[in-house]
N, C-alpha and C positions, 0 to 999 in steps of 0.2 A: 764051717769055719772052726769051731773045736777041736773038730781033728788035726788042722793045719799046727806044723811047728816051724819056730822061725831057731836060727841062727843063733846065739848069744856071744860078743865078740866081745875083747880089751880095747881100748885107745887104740891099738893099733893096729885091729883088724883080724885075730888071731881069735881061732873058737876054742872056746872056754865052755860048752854046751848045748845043748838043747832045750827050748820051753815050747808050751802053748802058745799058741801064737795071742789070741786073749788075755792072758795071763801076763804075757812081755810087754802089755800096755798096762796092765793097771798097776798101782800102789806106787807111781811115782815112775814107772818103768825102767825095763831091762835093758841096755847096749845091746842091739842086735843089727844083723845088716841088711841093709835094703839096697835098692837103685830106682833109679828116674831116668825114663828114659825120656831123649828129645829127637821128635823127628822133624825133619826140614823139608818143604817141595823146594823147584827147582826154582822161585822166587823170592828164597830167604823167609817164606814166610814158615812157623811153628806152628806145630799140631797141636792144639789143645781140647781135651776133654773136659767134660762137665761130669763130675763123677753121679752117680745115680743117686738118687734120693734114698733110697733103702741100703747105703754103704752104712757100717756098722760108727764110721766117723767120718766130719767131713764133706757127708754125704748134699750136693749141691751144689757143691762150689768147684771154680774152676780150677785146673792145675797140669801139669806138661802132660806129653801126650799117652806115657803109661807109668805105671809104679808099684813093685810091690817088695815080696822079701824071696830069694832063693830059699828051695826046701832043701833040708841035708843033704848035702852029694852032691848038688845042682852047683854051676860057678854061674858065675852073676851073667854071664851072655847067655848062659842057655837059659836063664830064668828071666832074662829080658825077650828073650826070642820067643819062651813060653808063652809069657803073659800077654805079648800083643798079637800072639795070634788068639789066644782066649778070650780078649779083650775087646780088639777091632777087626780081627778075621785078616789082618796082615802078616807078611815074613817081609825083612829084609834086613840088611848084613848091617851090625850094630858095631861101634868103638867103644869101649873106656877112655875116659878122658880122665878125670879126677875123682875125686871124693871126699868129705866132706863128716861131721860125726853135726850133731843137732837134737835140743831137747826142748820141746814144746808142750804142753797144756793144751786136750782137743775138748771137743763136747763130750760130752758123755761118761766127765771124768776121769778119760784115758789122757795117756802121755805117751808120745811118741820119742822115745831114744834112739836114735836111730845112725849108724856110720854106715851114711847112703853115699854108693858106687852113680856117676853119673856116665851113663849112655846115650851116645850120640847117632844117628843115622842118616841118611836120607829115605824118601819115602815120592811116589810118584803113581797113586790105582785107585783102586777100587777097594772100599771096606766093606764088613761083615759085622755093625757093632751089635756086644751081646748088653741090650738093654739091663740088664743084671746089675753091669757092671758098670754100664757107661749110660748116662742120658744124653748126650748131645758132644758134639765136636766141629771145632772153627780152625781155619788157619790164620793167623794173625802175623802182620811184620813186627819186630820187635818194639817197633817205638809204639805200635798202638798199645801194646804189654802191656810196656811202661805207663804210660794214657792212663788206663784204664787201673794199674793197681796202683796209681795215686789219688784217682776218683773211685775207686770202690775199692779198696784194701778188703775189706771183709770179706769179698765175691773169689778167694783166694784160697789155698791152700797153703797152712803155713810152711810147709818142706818145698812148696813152689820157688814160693817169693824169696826161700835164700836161695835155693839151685838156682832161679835162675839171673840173679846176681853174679854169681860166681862162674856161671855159663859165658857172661858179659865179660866180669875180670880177666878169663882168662882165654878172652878172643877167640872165642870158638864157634864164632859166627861167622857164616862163609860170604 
């Protein structure tokens, strides 16, 4: 992960650099860009991951079905397309929908800055999860979401719980 570099963007999405990708979470963190991908089966229900216990933050709790940062040169679909095939051993054909800028406070004394790209998909097979990355995955209908991060908010990732707010707001539930 050291080697990894993320993106460094302005309000409003325009790169202004390169960091460590490390380094763009600590000391308060850097604006940089991310995306969260959301997959759908053909029952409305969401794909959700349990990220692995050895994630560097985060690590345990639940949250949509993939997420990370494009590396330089990459645009946000092909770094959405990347990361769940790295991820869950899936391909399949992603939207932009909206996006979103967000700054939290994780464990580890990281802070997540982040103007996160949200992607949408459907989804319908067979996965390939790489335990690395992922510990476990459920489909869920939306209201159980709901349910459940009113009874355990903490079991949550916090770039979830607003994406997927703003997922709700802006009816992009089929």
């Amino acid at each position: 992960m050291s080697e990894e570099k993320v993106i460094l963007v302005d309000q409003d999405d325009n790169q202004i650099g390169i960091m460590e990708k490390m380094a763009a979470h600590q000391d308060g963190g850097s604006l940089h860009r991310a995306f969260s991908v959301f997959l759908f089966n053909k029952e409305n229900q969401l794909l959700l991951q349990r990220r692995a216990l050895s994630k560097y933050h985060s690590g345990g709790l639940w949250t949509n079905t993939c997420c990370s940062h494009p590396r330089p040169g990459e645009s946000i679909l092909e770094a959405g397309t990347r990361r769940l095939k790295e991820e869950l051993g899936i391909t399949c054909k992603l939207e932009e929908y909206f996006s979103f800028t967000y700054k939290a406070n994780l464990d580890n004394e990281l802070t997540e800055y982040e103007f996160d790209h949200v992607l949408i998909g459907d989804f319908a097979g067979d996965m390939a999860l790489n335990y690395d990355e992922v510990d476990s995955i459920k489909w869920l209908t939306l209201a159980d979401i709901k349910k459940l991060m009113i009874e355990r908010p903490d079991d949550f990732t916090v770039w979830f719980k607003i994406a997927f707010d703003q997922v709700e707001q802006h009816q992009l539930i089929r």
